[in-house]
C-alpha positions as MATLAB code, in Angstrom:
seq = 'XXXXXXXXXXXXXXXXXXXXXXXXXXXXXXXXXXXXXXXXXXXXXXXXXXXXXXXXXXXXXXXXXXXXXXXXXXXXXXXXXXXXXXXXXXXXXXXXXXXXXXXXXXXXXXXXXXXXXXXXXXXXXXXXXXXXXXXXXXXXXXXXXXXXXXXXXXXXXXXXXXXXXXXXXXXXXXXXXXXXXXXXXXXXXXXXXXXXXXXXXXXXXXXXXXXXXXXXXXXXXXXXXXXXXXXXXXXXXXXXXXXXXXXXXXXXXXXXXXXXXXXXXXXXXXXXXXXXXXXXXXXXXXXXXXXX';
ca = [
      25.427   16.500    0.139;
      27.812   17.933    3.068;
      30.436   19.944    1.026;
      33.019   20.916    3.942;
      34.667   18.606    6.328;
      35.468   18.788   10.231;
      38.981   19.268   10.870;
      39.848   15.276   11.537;
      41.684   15.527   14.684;
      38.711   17.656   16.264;
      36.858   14.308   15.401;
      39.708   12.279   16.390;
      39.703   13.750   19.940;
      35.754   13.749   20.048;
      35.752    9.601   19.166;
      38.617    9.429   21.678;
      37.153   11.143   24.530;
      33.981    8.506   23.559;
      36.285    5.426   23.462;
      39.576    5.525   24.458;
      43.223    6.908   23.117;
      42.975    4.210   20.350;
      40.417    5.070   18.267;
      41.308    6.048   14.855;
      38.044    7.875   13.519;
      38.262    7.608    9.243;
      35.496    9.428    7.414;
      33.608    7.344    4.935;
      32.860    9.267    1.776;
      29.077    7.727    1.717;
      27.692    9.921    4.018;
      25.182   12.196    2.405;
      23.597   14.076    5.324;
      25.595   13.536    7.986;
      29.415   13.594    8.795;
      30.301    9.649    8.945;
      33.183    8.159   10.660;
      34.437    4.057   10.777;
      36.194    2.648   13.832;
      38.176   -0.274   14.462;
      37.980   -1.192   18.127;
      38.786   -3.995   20.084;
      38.047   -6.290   17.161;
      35.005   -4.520   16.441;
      33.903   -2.075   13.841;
      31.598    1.354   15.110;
      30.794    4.466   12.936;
      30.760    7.815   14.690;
      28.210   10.312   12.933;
      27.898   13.520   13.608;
      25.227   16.255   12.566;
      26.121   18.993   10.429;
      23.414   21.110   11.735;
      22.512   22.560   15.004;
      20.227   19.750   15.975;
      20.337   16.177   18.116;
      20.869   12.923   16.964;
      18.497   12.042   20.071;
      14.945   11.202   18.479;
      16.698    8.816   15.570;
      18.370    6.918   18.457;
      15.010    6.558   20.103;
      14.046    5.529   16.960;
      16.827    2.915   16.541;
      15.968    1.820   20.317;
      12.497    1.252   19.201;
      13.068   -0.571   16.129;
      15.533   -3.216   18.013;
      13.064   -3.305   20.431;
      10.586   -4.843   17.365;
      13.119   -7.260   16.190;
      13.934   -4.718   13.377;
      17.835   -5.807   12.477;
      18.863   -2.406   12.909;
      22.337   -0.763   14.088;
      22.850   -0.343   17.800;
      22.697    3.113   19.662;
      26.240    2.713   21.410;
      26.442    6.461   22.754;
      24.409    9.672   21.952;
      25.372   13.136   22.577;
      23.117   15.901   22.215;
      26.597   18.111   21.707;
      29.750   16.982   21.609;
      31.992   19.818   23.674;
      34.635   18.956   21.228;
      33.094   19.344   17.906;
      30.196   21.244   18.854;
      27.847   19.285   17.417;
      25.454   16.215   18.046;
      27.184   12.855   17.651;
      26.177    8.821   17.463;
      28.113    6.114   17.676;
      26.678    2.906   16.755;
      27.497   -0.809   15.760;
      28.101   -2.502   12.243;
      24.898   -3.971   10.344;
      28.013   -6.500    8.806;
      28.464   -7.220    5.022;
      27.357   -5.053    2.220;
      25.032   -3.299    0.497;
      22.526   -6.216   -1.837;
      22.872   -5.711   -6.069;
      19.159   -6.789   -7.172;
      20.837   -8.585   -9.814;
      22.141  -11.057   -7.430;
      20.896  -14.471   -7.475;
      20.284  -14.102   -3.444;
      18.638  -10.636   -3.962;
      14.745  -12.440   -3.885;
      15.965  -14.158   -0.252;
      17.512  -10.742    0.449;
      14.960   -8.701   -0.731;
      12.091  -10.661    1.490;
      13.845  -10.904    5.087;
      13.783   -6.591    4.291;
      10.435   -6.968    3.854;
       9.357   -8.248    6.797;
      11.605   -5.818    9.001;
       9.943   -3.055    6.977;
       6.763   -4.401    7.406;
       8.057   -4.150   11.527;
       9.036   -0.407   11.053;
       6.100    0.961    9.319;
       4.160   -0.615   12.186;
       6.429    1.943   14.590;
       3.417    4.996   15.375;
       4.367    8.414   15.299;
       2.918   11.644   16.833;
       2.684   13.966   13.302;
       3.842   13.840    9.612;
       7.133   15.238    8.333;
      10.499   15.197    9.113;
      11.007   13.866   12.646;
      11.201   16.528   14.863;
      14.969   16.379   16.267;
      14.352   19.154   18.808;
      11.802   16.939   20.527;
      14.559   14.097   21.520;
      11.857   11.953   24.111;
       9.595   11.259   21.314;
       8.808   10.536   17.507;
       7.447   13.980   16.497;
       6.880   14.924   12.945;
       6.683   18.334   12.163;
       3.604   18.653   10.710;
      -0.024   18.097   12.589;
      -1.744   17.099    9.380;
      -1.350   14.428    6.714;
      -2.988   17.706    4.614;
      -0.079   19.730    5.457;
       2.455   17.127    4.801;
       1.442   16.019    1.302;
       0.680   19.723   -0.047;
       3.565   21.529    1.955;
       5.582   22.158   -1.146;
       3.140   20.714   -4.605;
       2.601   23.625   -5.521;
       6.277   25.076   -6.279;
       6.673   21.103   -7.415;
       4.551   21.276   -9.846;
       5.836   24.396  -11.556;
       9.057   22.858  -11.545;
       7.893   19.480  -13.263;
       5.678   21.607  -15.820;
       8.895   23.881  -16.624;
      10.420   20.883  -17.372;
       8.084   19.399  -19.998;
       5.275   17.362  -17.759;
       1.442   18.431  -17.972;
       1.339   20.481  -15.105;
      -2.510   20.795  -14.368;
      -2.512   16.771  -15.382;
      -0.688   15.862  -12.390;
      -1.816   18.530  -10.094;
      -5.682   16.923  -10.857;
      -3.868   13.033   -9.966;
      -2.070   14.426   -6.855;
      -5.524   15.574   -5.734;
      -7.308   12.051   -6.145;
      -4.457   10.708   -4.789;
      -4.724   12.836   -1.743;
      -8.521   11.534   -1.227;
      -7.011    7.994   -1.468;
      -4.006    8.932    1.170;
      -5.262   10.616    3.938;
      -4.904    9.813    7.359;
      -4.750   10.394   10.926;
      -2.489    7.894   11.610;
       1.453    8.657   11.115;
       3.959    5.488   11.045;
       7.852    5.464   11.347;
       9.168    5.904    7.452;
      13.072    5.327    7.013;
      12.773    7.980    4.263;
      15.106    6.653    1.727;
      14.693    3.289    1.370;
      16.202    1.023   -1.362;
      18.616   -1.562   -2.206;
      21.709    1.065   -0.943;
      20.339    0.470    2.887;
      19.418   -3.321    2.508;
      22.739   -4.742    3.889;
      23.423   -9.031    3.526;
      26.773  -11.102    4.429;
      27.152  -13.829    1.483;
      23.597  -14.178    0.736;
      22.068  -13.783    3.992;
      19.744  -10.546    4.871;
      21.720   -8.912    7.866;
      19.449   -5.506    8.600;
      19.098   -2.161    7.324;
      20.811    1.179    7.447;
      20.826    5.036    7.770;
      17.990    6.394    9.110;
      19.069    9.530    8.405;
      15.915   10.859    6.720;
      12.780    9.730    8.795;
      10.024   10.858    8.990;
       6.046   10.579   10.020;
       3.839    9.501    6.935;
       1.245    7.163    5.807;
       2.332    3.643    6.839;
       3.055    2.412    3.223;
       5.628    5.249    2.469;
       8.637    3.164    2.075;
       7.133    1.106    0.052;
       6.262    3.972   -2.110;
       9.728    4.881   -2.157;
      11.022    1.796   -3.245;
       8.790    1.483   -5.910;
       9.715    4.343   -7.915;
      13.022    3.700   -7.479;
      13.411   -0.195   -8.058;
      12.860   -2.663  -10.515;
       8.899   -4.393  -10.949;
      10.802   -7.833  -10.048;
      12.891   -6.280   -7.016;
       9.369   -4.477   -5.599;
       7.646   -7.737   -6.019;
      10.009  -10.093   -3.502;
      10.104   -6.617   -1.237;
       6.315   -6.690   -1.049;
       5.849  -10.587   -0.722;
       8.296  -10.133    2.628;
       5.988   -7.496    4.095;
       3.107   -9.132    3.588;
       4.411  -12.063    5.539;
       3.851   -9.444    8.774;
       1.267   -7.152    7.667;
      -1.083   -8.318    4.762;
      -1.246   -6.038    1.625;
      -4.752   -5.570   -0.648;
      -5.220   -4.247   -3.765;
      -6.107   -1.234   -2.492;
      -2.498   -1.194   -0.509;
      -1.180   -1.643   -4.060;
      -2.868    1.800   -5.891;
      -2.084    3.344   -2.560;
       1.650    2.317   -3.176;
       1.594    3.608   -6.547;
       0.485    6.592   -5.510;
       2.633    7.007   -3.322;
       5.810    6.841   -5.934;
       4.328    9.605   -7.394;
       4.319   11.698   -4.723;
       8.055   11.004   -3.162;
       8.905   11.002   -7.485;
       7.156   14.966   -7.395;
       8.572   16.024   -4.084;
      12.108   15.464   -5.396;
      11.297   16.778   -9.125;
      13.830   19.491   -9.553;
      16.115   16.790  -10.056;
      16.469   15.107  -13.846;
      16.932   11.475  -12.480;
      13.686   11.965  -10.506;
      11.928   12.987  -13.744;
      12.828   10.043  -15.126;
      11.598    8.000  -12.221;
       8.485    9.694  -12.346;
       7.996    9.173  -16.210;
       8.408    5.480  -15.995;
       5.917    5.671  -12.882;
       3.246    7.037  -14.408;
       3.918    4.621  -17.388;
       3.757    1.936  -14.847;
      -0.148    3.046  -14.208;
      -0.774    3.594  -17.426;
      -0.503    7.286  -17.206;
       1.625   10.280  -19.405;
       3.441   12.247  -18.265;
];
């Protein structure tokens, strides 16, 4: 979570010197890892981002460009700057995926829930060249930072683990499932991941599916990541209508199932130090009949 804000008319000359002497830049408080800016202009509505860090917004607009590219319903890359001479820092602007984010509960979520199926189905097909976080000084290409799916998945299990055992799970238990899991993972082959997806990116407009959001967090990993992610974090019936929509463009087996479960567990481990992720990860492991 960003904790300090850019002085707003440093961004307000920055979106100007983008657009035009009209632009009125106003932060929206949902931005998590980036600085996040909506614009009314000319009857339309943009959001400027901007990076906190010292790094490009480059390679996720390359990744954006690919995605549209697919037929992925996916925000368009309006401008890009490497950095802004203004704020000092990379910025994006980009168009409106309209309408809001879908409530599972909603009659329309199965309907929903399927159309962002298939477009994930489309982005996990995207390849990329290493696992990890995409590589944002690389801004030509889709580079994780890792050459390995090895030294992905085990970068940081070790200090997980001793944070999950501290906090009441059998340590050497898991460790043991991680490594089966790891035999069952591996690959050469890294696909695009959006990272974070669930029902908070899946955007519709009165019932109908309209595309997905913030790609903030993506990354290189094995092709059924996302579906990982959205497993530990959803409900059985909401993973269900996700799954039935990406099997429409790329066919799922059992095997693609325990691979998915799997899968959970590891994003659920990765982000253990945190109590709501121990309780994902509790009612994952109850899910395949498992203890924590």
């Amino acid at each position: 979570m960003i904790e300090t804000e850019l002085p707003i008319e440093r961004v307000r000359l920055a979106a100007q010197a983008v657009l035009d002497k009209e632009a009125e830049p106003k932060r929206v408080q949902s931005g998590s890892s980036t600085y996040v800016y909506r614009i009314l202009h000319q009857g339309e509505t943009w959001y400027l981002r901007i990076l906190p860090e010292d790094a490009s917004f480059e390679a996720e607009a390359l990744a954006h460009d690919l995605l549209l590219s697919s037929g992925v319903r996916v925000p368009r890359i309006l401008y890009v700057e490497a950095q802004n001479p203004i704020v000092k820092k990379s910025v994006m602007l980009t168009s409106e995926i309209p309408g809001i984010p879908i409530d599972e509960s909603l009659l329309c979520a199965a309907a929903v829930l399927q159309e962002a199926g298939k477009d994930l189905a489309r982005m996990n097909a995207t390849p990329v060249d290493g696992f990890g976080w995409i590589n944002r000084a690389c801004p030509h290409e889709l580079r994780g930072v890792h050459a390995s799916f090895c030294a992905y998945f085990r970068e940081t299990l070790d200090a997980d683990m001793q944070t999950l055992a501290a906090n009441g799970f059998d340590g050497d238990a898991l460790y043991m499932l991680m490594a089966k899991s790891f035999t069952a993972l591996d690959t050469k082959d890294a696909a695009l991941a959006h990272g974070d997806f669930d029902v908070s990116h899946i955007f519709h407009n009165n019932g109908a599916y309209t595309g997905i959001i913030d790609f903030g967090e993506i990354r290189g990993s094995h092709r059924l990541y996302d579906l990982g992610h959205f497993r530990l974090h959803m409900s059985d019936a909401a993973f269900c209508h996700l799954a039935v929509g990406y099997g429409k463009i790329v066919p799922l087996e059992a095997s693609d199932f325990a691979c998915i479960d799997k899968l959970a567990l590891f994003v659920g481990i990765s982000r253990g130090k945190y109590a709501h992720y121990q309780n994902l990860l509790r009612r994952q492991l109850k899910r395949m009949g498992l203890q924590a």
